[in-house]
C-alpha positions in Angstrom: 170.8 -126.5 -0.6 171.1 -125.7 -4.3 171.0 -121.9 -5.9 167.1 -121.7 -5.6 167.3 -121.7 -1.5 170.4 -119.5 -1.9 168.1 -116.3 -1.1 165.0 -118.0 0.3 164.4 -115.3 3.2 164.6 -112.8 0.1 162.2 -114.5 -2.0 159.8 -114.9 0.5 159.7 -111.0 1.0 159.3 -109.9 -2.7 156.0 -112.8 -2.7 154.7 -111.5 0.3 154.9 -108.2 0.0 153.7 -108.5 -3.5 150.6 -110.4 -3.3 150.2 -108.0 -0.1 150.1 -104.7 -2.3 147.8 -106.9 -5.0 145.4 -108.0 -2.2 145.2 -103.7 -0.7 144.2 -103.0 -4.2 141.2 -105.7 -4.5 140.2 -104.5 -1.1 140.2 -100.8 -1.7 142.6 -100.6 1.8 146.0 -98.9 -0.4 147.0 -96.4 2.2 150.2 -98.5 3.0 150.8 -99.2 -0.8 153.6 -97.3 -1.4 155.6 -98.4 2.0 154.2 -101.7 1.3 156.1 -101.8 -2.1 159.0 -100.6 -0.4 159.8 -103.7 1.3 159.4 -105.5 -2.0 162.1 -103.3 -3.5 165.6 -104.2 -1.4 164.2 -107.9 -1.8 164.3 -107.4 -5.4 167.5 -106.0 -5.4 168.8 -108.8 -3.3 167.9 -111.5 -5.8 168.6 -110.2 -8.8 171.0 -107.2 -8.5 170.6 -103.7 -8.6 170.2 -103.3 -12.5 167.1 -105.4 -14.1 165.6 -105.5 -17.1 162.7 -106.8 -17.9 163.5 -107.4 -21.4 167.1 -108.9 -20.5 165.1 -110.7 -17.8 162.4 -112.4 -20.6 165.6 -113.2 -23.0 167.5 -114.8 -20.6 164.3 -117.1 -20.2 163.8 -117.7 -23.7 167.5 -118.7 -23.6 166.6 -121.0 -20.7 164.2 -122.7 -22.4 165.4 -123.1 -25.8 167.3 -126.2 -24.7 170.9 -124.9 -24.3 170.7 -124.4 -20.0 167.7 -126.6 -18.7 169.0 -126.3 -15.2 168.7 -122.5 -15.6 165.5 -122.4 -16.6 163.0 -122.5 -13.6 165.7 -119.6 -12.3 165.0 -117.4 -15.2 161.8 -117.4 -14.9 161.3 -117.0 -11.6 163.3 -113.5 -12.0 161.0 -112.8 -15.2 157.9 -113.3 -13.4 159.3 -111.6 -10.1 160.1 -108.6 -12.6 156.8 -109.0 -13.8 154.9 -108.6 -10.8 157.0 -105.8 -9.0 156.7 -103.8 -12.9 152.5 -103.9 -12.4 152.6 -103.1 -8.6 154.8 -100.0 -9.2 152.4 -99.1 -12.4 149.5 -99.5 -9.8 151.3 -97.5 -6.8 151.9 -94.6 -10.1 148.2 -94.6 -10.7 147.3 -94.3 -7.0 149.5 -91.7 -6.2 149.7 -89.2 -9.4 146.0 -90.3 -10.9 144.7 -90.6 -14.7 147.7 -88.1 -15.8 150.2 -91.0 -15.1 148.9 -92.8 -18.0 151.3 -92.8 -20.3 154.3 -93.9 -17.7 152.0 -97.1 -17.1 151.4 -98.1 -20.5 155.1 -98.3 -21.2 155.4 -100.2 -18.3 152.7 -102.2 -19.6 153.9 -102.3 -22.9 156.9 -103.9 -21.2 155.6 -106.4 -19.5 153.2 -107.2 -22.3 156.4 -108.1 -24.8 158.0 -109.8 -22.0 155.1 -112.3 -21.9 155.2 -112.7 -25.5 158.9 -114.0 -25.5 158.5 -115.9 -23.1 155.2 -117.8 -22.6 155.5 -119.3 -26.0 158.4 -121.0 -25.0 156.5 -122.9 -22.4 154.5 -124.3 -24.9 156.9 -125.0 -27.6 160.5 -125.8 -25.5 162.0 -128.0 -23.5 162.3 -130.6 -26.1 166.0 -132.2 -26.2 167.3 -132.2 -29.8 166.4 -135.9 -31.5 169.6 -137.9 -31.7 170.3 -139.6 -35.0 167.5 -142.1 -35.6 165.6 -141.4 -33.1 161.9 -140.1 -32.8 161.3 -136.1 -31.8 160.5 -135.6 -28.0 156.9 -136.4 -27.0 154.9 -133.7 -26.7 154.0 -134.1 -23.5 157.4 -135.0 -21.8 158.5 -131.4 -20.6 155.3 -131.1 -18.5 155.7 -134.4 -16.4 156.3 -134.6 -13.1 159.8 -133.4 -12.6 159.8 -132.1 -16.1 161.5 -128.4 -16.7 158.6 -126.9 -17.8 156.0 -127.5 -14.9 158.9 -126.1 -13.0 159.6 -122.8 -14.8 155.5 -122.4 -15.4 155.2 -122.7 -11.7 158.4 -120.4 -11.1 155.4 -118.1 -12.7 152.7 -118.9 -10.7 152.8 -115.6 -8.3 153.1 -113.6 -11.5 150.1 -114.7 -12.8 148.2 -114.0 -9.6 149.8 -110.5 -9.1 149.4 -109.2 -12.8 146.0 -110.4 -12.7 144.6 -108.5 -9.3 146.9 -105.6 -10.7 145.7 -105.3 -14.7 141.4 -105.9 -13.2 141.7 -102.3 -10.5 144.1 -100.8 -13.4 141.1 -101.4 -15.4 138.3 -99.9 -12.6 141.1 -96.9 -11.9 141.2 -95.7 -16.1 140.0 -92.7 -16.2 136.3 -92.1 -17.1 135.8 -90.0 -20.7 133.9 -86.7 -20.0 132.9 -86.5 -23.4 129.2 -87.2 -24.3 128.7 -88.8 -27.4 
C-alpha cells in the first residue's frame, strides 16, 4: 500500500482524538481532556518516533517542498501539521489544568508553532516548481495545485491542522486571563 497507509490505524487515532479534544473545548465538556490527549500521545509516538521537533518537523517540509524530494513532501507535512495540532491541544490541556499562571509555557509553545507556520506555509505558495530546463519556460504558476499536483496534496496533509489550531487558538483566546486593573 505505499508509506502513507504504513501506519493508518495510528493516523486515524492522533485525528480522532485530536479533533475530539478540539471539539470538548468548543463545547465547554473538557473533563476527559487530559485522558483524551493521552490517546493522542502513543499515536504520535508511533508515527513519528519518540523524539519530535517541531522545528526539525517544519525544516524537513520546507526541504520537501523546495523541489529536491517531491515524493516526501505530503509526508512531511502531514508530521508538521500532526505536530502542530498535538503542540496547541497540550498548550490548551496546560491552560485548563494549571490556569492563567501557565502563560508563559503556552506562548513558547505558541511561539513554536507560530515559526513553524512561517517556514512552512510560504512554501506552499512559492514551491513545487521543477527547475526550467535549458530553453524552456518557468513552471506555470498554477501547475503544483492541479489535481494530482504535490501541493494540493501536502496543503491537504494540513487540513486537520488547520481545523485543530483554529478551535484551539479561539477558547485560548476566551481562557486569557482577564486584567484586574481599572484604567
Amino acid at each position: 500500500l505505499g508509506p502513507a497507509f504504513a501506519h493508518g490505524g495510528a493516523q486515524l487515532t492522533l485525528s480522532a482524538a485530536l479533533l475530539r479534544c478540539a471539539g470538548m473545548l468548543t463545547s465547554g465538556a473538557t473533563e476527559d481532556f487530559s485522558s483524551c490527549l493521552s490517546l493522542a500521545r502513543p499515536a504520535l509516538e508511533q508515527l513519528h518516533g519518540e523524539r519530535w521537533r517541531l522545528a526539525e518537523a517544519a525544516q524537513a517540509a520546507t526541504l520537501a517542498a523546495s523541489g529536491n524530494c517531491w515524493g516526501k513532501a505530503q509526508e512531511a507535512f502531514r508530521t508538521f501539521g500532526n505536530l502542530c495540532s498535538f503542540s496547541a491541544c497540550e498548550s490548551a490541556l496546560v491552560v485548563h489544568n494549571a490556569g492563567p499562571e501557565a502563560w508563559e509555557k503556552v506562548c513558547r509553545q505558541l511561539e513554536a508553532i507560530t515559526s513553524g507556520l512561517g517556514t512552512v506555509l510560504p512554501c506552499l505558495r512559492l514551491s513545487f516548481h521543477p527547475p526550467a530546463r535549458a530553453g524552456e519556460a518557468a513552471a506555470d504558476a498554477e501547475g503544483p495545485y492541479e489535481l494530482g499536483g504535490y501541493g494540493a496534496r501536502s496543503l491537504g496533509a494540513l487540513n486537520q491542522m488547520f481545523v485543530v489550531l483554529s478551535l484551539v487558538l479561539l477558547w485560548l483566546g476566551t481562557a486569557l486571563p482577564k486584567s484586574s486593573k481599572k484604567a
